[in-house]
mmCIF file as Biopython writes it, N, C-alpha, C and O atoms, coordinates in Angstrom:
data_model
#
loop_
_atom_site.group_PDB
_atom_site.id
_atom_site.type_symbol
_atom_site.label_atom_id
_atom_site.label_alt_id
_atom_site.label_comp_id
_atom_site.label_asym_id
_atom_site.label_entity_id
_atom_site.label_seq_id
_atom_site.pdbx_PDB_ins_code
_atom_site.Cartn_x
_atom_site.Cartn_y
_atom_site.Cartn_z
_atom_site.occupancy
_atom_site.B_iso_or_equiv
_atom_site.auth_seq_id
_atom_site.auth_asym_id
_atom_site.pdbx_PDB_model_num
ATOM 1   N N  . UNK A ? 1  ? -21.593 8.767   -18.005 1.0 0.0 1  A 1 
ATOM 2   C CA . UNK A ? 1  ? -20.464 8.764   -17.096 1.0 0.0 1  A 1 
ATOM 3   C C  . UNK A ? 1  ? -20.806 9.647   -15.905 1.0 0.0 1  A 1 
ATOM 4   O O  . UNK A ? 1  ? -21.203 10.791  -16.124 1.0 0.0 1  A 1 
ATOM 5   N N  . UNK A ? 2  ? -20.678 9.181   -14.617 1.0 0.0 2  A 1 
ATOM 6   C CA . UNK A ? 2  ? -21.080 10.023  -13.402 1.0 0.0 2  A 1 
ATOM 7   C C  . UNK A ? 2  ? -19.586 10.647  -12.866 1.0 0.0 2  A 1 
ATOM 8   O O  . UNK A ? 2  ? -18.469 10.138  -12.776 1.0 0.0 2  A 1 
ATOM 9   N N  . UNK A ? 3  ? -20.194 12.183  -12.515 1.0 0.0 3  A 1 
ATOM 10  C CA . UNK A ? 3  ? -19.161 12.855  -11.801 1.0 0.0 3  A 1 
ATOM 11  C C  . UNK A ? 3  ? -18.835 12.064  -11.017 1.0 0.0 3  A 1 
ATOM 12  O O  . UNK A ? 3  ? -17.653 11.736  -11.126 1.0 0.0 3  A 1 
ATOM 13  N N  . UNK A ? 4  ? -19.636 11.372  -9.883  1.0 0.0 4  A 1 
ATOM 14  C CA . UNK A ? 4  ? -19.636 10.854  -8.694  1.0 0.0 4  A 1 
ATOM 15  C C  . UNK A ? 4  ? -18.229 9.770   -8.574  1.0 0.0 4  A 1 
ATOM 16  O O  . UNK A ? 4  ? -17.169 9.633   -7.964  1.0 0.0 4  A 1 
ATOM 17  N N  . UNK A ? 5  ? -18.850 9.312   -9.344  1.0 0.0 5  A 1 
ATOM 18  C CA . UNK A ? 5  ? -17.741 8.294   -9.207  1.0 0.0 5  A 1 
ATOM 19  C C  . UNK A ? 5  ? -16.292 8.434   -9.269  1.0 0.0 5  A 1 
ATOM 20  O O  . UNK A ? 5  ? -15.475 7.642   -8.799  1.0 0.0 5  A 1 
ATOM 21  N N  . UNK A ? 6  ? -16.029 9.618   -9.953  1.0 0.0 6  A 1 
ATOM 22  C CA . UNK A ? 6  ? -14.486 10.333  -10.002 1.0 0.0 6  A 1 
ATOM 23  C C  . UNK A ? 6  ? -14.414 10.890  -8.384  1.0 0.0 6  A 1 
ATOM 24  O O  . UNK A ? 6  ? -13.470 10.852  -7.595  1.0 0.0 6  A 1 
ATOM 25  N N  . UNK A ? 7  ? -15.505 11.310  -8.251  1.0 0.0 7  A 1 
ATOM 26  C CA . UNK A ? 7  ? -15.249 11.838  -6.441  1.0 0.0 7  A 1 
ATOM 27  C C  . UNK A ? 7  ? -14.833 11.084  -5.673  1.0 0.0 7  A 1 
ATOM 28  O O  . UNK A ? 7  ? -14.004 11.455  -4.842  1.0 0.0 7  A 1 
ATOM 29  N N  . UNK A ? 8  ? -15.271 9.838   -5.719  1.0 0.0 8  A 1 
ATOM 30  C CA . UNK A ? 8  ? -14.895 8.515   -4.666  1.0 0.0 8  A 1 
ATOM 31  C C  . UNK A ? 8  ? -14.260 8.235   -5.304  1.0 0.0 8  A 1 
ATOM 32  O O  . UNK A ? 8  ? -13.295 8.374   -4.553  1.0 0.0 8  A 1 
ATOM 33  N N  . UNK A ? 9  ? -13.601 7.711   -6.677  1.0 0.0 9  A 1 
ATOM 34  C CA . UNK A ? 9  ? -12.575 7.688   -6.653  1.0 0.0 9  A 1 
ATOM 35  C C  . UNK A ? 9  ? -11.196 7.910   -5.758  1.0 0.0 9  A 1 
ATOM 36  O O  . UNK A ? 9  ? -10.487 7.201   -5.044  1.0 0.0 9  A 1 
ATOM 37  N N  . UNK A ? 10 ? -11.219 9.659   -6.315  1.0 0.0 10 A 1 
ATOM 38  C CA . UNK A ? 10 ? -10.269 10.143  -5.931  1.0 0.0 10 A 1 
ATOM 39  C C  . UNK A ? 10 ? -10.136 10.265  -4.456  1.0 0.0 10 A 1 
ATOM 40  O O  . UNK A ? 10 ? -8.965  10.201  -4.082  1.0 0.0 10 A 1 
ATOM 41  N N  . UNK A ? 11 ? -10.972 10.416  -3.569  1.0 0.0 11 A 1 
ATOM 42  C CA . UNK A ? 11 ? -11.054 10.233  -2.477  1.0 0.0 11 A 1 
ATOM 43  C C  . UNK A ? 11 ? -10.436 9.093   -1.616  1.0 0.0 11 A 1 
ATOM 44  O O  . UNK A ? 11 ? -9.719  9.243   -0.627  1.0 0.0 11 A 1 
ATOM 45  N N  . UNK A ? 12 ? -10.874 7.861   -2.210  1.0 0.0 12 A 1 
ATOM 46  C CA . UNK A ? 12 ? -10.472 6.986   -1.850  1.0 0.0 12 A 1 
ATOM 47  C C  . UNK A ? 12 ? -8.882  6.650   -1.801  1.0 0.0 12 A 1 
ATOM 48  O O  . UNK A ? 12 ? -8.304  6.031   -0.907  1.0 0.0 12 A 1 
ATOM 49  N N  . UNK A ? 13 ? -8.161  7.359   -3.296  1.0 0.0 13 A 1 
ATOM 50  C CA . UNK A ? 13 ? -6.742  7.363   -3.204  1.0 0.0 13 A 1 
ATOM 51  C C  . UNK A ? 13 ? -6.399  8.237   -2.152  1.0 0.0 13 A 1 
ATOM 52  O O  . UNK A ? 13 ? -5.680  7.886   -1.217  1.0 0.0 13 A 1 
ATOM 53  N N  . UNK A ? 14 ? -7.052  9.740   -2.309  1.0 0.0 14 A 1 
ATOM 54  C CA . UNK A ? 14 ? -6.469  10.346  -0.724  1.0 0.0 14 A 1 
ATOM 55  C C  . UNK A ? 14 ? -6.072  10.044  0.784   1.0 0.0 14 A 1 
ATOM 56  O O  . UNK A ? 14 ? -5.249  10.401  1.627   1.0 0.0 14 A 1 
ATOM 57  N N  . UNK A ? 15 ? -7.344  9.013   0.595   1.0 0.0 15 A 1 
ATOM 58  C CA . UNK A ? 15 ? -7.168  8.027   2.187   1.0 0.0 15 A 1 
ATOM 59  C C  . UNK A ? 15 ? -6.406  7.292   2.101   1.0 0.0 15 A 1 
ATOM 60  O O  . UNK A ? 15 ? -6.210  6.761   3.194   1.0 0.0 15 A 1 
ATOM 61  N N  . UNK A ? 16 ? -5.794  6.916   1.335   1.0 0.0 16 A 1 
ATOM 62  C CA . UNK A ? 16 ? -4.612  6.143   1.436   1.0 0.0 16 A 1 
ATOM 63  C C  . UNK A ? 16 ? -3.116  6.940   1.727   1.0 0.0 16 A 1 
ATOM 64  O O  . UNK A ? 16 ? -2.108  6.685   2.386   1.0 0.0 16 A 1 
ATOM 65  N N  . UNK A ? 17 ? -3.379  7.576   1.223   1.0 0.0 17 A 1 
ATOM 66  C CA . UNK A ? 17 ? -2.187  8.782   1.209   1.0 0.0 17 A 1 
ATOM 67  C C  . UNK A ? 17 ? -1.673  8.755   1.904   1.0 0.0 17 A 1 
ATOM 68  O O  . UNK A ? 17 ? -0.613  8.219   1.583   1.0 0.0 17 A 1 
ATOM 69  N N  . UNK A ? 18 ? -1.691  9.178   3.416   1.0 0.0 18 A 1 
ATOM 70  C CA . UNK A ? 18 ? -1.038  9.291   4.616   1.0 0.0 18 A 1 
ATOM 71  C C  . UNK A ? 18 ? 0.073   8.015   5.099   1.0 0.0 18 A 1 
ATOM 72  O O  . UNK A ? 18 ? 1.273   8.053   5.368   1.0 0.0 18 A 1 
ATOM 73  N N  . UNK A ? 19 ? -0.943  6.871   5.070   1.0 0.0 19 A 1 
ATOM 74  C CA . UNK A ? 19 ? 0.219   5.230   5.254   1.0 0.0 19 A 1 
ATOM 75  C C  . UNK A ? 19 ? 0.946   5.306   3.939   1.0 0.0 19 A 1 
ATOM 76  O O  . UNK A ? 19 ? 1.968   4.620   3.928   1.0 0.0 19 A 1 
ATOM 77  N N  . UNK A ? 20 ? 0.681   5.978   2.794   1.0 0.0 20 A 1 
ATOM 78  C CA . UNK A ? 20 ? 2.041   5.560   2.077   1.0 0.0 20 A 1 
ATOM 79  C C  . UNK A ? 20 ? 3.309   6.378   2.189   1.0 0.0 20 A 1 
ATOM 80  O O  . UNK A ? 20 ? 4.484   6.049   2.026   1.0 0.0 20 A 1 
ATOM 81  N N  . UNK A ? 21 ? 2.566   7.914   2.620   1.0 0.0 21 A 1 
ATOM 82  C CA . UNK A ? 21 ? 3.550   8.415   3.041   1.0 0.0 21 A 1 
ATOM 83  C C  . UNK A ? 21 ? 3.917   7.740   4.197   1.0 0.0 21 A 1 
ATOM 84  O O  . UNK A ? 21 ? 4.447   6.654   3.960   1.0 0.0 21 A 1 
ATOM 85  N N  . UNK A ? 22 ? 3.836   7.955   5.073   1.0 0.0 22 A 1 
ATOM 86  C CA . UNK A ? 22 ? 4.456   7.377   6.429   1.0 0.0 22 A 1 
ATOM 87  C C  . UNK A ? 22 ? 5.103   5.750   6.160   1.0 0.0 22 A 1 
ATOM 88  O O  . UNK A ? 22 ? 5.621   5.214   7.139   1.0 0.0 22 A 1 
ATOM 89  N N  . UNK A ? 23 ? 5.078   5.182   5.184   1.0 0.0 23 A 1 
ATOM 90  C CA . UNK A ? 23 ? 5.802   3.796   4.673   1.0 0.0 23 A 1 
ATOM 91  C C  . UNK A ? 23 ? 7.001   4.387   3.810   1.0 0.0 23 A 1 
ATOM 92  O O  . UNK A ? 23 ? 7.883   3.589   3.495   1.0 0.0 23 A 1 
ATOM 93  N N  . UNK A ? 24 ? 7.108   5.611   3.427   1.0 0.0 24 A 1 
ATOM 94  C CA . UNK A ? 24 ? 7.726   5.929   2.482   1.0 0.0 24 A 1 
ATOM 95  C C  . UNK A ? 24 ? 9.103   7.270   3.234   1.0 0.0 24 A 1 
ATOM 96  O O  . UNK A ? 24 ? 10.200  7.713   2.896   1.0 0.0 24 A 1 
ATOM 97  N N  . UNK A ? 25 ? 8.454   7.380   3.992   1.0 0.0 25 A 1 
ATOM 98  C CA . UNK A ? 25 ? 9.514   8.848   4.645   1.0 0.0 25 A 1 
ATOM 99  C C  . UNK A ? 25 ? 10.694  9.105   4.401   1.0 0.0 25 A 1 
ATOM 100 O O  . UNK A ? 25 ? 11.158  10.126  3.893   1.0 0.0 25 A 1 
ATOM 101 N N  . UNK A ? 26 ? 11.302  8.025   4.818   1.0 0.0 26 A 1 
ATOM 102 C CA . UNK A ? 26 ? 13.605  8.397   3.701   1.0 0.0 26 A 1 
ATOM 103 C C  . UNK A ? 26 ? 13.016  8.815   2.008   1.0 0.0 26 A 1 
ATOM 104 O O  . UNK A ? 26 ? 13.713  9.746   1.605   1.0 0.0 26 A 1 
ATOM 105 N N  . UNK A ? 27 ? 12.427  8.582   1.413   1.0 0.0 27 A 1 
ATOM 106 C CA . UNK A ? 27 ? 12.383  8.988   -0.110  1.0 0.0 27 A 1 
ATOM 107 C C  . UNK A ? 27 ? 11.493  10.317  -0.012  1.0 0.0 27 A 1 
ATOM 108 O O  . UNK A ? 27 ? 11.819  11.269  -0.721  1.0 0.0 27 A 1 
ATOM 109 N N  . UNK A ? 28 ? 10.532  10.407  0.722   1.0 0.0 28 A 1 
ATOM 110 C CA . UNK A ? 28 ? 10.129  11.685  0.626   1.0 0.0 28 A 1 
ATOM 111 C C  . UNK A ? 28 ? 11.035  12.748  0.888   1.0 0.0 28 A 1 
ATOM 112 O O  . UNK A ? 28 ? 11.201  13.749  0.191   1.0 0.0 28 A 1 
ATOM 113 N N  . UNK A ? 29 ? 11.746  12.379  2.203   1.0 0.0 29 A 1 
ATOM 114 C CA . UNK A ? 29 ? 12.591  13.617  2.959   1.0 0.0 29 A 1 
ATOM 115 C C  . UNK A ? 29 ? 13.685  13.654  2.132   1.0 0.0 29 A 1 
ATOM 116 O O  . UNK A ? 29 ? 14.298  14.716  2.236   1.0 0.0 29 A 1 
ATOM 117 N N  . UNK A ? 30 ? 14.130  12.910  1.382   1.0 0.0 30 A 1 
ATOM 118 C CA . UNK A ? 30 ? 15.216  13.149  -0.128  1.0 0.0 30 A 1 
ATOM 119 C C  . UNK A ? 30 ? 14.657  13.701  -0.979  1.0 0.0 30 A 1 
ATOM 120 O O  . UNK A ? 30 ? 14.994  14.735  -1.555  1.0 0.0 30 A 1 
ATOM 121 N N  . UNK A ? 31 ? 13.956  13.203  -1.099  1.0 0.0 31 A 1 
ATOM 122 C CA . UNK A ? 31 ? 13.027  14.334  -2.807  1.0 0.0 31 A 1 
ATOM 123 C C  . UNK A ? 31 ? 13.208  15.644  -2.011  1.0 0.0 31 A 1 
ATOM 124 O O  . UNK A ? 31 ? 14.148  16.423  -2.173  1.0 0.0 31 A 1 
ATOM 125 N N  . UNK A ? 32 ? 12.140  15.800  -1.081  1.0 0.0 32 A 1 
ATOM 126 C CA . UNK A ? 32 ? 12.006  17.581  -0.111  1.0 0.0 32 A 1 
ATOM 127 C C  . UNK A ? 32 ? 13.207  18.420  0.107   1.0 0.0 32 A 1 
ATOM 128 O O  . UNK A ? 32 ? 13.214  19.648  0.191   1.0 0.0 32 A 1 
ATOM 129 N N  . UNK A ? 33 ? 14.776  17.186  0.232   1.0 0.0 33 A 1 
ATOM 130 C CA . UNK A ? 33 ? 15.936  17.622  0.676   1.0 0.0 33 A 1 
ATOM 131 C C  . UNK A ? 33 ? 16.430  17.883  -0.471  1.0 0.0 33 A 1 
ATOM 132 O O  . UNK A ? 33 ? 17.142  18.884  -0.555  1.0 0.0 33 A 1 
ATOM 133 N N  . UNK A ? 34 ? 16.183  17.028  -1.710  1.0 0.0 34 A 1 
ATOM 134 C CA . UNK A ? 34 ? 16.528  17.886  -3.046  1.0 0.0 34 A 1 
ATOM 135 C C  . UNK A ? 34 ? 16.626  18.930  -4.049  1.0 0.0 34 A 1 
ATOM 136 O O  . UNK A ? 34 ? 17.468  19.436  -4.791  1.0 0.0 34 A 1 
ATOM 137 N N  . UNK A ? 35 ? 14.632  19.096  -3.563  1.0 0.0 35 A 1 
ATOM 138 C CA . UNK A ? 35 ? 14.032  20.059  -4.302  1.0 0.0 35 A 1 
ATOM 139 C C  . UNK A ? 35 ? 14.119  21.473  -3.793  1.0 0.0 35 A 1 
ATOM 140 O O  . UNK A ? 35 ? 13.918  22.361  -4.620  1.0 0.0 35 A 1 
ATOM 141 N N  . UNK A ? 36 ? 14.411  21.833  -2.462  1.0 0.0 36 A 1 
ATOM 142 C CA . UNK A ? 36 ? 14.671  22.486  -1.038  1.0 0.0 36 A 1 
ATOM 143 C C  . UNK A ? 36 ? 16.245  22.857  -1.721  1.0 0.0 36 A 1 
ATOM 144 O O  . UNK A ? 36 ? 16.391  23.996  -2.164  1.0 0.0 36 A 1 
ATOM 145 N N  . UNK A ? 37 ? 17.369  21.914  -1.793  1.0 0.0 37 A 1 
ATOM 146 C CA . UNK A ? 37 ? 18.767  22.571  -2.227  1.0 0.0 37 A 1 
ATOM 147 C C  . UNK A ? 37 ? 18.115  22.866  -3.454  1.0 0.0 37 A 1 
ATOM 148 O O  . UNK A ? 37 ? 17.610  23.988  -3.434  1.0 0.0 37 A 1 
ATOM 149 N N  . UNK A ? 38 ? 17.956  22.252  -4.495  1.0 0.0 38 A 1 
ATOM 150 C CA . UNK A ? 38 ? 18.572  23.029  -5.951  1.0 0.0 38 A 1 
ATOM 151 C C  . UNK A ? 38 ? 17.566  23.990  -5.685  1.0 0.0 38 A 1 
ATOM 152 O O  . UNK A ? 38 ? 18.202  24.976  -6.056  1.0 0.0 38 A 1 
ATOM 153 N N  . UNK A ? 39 ? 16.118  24.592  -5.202  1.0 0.0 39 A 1 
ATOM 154 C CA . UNK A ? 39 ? 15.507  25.985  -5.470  1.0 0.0 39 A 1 
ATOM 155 C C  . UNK A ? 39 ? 16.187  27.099  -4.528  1.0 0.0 39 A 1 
ATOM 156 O O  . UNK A ? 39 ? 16.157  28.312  -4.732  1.0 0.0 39 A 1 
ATOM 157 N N  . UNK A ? 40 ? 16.819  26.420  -3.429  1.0 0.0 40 A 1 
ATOM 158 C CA . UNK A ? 40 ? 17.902  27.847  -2.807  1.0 0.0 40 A 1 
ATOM 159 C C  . UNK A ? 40 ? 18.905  28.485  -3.121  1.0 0.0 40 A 1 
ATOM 160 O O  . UNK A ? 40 ? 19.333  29.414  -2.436  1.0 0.0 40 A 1 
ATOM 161 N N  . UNK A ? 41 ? 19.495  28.042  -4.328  1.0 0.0 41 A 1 
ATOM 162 C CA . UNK A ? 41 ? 20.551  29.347  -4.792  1.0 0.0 41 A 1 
ATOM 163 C C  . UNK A ? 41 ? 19.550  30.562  -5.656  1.0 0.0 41 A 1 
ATOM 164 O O  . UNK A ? 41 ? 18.392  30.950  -5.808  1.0 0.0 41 A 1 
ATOM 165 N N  . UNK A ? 42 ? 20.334  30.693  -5.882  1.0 0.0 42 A 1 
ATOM 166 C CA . UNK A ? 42 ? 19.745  32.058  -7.225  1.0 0.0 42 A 1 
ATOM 167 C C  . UNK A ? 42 ? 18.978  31.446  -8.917  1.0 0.0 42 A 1 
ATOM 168 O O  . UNK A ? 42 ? 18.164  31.894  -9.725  1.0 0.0 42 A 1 
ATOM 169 N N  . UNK A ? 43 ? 19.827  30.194  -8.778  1.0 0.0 43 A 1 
ATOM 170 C CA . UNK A ? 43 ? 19.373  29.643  -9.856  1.0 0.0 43 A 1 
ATOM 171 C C  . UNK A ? 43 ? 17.625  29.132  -10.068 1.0 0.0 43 A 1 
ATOM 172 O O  . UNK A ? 43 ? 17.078  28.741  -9.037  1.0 0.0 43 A 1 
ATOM 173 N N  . UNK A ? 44 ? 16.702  29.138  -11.489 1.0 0.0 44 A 1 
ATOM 174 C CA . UNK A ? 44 ? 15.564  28.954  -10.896 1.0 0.0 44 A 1 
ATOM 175 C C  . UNK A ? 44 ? 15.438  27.013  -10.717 1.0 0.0 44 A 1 
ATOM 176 O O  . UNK A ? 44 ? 16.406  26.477  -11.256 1.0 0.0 44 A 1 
ATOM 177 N N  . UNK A ? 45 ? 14.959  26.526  -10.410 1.0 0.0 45 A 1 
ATOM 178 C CA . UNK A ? 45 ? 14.341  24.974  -10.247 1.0 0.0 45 A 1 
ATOM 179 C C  . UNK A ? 45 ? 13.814  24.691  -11.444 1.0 0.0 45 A 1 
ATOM 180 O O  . UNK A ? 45 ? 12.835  25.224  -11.966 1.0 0.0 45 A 1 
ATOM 181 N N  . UNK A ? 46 ? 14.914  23.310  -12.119 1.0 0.0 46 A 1 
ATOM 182 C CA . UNK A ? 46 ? 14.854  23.302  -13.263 1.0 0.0 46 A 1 
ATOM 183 C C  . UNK A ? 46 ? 13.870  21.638  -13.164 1.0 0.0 46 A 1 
ATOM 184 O O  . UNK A ? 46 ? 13.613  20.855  -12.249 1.0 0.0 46 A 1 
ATOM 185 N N  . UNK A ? 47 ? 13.610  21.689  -14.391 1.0 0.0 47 A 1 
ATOM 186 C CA . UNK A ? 47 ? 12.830  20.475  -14.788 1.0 0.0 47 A 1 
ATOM 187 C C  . UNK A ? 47 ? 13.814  18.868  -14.331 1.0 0.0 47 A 1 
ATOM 188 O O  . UNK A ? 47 ? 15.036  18.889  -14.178 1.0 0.0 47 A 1 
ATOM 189 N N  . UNK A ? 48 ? 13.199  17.952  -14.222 1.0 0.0 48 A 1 
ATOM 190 C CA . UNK A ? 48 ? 14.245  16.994  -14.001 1.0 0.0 48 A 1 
ATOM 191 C C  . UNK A ? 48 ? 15.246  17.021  -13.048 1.0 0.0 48 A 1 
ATOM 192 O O  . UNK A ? 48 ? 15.942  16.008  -12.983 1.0 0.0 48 A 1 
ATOM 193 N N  . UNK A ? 49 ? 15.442  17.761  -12.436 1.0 0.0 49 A 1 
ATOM 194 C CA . UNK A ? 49 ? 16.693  18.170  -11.221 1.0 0.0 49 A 1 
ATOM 195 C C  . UNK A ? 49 ? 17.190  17.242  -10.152 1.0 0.0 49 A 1 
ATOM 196 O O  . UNK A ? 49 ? 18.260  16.994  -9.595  1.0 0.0 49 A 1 
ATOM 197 N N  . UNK A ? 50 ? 15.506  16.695  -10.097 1.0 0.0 50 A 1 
ATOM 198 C CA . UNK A ? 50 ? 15.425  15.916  -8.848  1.0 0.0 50 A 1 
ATOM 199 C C  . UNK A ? 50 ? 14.821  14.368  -9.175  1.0 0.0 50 A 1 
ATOM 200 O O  . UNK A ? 50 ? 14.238  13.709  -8.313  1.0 0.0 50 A 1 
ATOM 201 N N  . UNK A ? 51 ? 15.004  13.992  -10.265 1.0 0.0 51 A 1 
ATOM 202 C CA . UNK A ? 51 ? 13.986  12.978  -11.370 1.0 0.0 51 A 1 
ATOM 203 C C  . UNK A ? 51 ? 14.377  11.370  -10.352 1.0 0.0 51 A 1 
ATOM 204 O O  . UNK A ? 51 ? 13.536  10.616  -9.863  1.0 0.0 51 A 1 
ATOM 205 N N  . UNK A ? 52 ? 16.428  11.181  -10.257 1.0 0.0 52 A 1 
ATOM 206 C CA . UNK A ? 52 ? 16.199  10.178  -9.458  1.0 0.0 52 A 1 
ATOM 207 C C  . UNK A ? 52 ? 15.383  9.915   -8.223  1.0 0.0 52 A 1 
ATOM 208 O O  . UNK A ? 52 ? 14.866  8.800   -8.146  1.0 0.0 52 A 1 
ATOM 209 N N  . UNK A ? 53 ? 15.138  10.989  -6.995  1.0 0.0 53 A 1 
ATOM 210 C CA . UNK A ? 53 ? 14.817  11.004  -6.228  1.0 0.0 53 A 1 
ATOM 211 C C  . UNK A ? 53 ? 13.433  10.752  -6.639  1.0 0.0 53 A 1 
ATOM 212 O O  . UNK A ? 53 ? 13.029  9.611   -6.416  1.0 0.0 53 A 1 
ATOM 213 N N  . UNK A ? 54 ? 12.793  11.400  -7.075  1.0 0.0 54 A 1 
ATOM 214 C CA . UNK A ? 54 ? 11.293  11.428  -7.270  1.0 0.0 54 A 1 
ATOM 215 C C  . UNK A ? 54 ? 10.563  9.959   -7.902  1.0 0.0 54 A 1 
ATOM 216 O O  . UNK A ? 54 ? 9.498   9.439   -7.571  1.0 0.0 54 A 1 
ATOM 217 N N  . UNK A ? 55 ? 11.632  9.496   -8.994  1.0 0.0 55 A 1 
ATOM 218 C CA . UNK A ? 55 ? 11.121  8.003   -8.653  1.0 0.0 55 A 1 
ATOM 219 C C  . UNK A ? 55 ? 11.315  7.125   -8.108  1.0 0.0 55 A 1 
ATOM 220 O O  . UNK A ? 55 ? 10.637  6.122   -8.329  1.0 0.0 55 A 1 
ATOM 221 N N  . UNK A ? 56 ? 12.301  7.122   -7.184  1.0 0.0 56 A 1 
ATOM 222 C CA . UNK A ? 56 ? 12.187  6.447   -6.174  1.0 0.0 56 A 1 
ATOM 223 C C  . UNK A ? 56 ? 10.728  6.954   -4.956  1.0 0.0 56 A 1 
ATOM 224 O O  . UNK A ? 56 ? 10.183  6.079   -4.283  1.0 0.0 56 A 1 
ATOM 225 N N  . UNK A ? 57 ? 10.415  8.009   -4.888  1.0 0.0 57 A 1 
ATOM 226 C CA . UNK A ? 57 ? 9.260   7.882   -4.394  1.0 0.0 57 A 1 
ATOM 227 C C  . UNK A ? 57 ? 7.744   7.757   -4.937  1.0 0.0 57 A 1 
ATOM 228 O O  . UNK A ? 57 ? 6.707   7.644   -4.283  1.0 0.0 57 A 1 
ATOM 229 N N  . UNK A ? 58 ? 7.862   7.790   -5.788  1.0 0.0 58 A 1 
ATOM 230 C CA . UNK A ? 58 ? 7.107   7.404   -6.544  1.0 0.0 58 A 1 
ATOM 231 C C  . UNK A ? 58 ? 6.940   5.906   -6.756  1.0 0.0 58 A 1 
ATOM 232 O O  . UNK A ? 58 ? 5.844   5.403   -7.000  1.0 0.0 58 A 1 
ATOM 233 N N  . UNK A ? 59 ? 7.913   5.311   -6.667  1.0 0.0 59 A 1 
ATOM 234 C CA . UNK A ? 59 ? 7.866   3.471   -6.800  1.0 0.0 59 A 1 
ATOM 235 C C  . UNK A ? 59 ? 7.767   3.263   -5.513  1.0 0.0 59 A 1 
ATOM 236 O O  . UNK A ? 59 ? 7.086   2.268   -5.267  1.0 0.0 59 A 1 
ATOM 237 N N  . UNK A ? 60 ? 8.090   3.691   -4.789  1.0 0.0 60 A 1 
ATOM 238 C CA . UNK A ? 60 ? 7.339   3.072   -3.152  1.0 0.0 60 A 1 
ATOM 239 C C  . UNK A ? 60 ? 6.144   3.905   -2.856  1.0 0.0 60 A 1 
ATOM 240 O O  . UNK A ? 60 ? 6.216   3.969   -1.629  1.0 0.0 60 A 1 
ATOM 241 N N  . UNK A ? 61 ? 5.063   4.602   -3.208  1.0 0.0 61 A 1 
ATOM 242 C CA . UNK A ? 61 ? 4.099   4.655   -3.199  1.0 0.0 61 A 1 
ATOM 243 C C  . UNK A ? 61 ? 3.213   3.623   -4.172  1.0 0.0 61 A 1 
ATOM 244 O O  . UNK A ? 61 ? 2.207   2.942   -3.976  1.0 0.0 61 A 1 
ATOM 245 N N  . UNK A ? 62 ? 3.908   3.801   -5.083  1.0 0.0 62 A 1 
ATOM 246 C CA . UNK A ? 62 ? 2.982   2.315   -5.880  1.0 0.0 62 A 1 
ATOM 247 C C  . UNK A ? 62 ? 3.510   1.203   -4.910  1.0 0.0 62 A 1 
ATOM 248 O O  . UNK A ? 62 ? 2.655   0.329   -4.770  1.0 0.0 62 A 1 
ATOM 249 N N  . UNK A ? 63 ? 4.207   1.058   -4.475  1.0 0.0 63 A 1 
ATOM 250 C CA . UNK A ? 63 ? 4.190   -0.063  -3.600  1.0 0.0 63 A 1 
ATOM 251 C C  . UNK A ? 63 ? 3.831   -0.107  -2.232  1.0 0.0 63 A 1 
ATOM 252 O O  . UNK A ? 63 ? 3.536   -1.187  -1.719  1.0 0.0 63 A 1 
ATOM 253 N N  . UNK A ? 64 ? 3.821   1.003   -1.549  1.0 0.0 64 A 1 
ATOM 254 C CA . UNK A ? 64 ? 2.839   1.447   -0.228  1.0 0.0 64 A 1 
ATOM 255 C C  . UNK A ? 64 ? 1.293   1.023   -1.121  1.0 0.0 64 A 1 
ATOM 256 O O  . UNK A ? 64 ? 0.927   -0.149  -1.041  1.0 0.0 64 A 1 
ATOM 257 N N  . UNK A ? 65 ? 0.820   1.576   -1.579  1.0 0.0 65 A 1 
ATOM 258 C CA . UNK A ? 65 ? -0.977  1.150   -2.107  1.0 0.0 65 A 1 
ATOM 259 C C  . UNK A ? 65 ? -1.384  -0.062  -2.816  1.0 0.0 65 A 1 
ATOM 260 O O  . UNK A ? 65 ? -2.551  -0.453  -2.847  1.0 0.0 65 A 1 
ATOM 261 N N  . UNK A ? 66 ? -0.415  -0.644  -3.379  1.0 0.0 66 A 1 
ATOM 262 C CA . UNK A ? 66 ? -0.546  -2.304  -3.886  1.0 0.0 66 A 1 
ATOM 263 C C  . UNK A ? 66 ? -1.316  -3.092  -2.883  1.0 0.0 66 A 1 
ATOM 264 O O  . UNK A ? 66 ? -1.256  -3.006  -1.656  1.0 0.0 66 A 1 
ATOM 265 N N  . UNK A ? 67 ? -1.903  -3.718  -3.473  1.0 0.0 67 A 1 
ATOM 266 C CA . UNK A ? 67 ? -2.751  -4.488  -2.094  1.0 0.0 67 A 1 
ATOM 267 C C  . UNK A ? 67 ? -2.059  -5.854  -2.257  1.0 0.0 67 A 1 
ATOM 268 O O  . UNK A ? 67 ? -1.568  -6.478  -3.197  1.0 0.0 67 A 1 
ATOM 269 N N  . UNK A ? 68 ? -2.260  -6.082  -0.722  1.0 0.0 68 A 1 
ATOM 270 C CA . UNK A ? 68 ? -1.148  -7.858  -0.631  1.0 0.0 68 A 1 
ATOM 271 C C  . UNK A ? 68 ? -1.999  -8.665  -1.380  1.0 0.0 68 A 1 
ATOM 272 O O  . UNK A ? 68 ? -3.222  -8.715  -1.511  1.0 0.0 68 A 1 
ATOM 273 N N  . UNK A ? 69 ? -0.799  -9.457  -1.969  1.0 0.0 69 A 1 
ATOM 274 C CA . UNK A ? 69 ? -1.302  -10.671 -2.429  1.0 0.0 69 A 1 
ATOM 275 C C  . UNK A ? 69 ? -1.632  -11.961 -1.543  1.0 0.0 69 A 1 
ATOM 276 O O  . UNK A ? 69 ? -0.783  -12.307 -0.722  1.0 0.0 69 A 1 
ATOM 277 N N  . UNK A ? 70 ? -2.463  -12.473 -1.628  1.0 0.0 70 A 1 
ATOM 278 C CA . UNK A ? 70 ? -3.565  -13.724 -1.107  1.0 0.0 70 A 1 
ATOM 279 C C  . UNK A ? 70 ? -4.230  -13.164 0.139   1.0 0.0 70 A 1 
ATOM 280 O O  . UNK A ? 70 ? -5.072  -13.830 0.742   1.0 0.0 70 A 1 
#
């Protein structure tokens, strides 16, 4: 098994990164706007807090990197 290939791998998802963010921005800036309120009171940032938000961005990044069909 080659390191290498985990390098490009992962690399390769990185380069993608940016267009899915930028396809994705209302769900990011909700997750950020979520996670941002519940860690500003006193209370600490609990597990799950923000779970709807986060999969919703999370399902439009799998769908920002899906490659078109035909």
């Amino acid at each position: 098994m080659s390191g290498r290939g985990v390098w490009l791998r992962a690399r390769a998802r990185l380069r993608r990164f940016p267009t899915a963010l930028a396809a994705c921005g209302d769900q990011a800036a909700a997750y950020g706007r979520c996670v941002a309120a519940a860690a500003a009171g006193p209370a600490e940032l609990r597990r799950d807090s923000c779970l709807e938000e986060f999969r919703a961005l999370r399902e439009c990044f799998a769908r920002a990197v899906r490659p078109c069909p035909g």
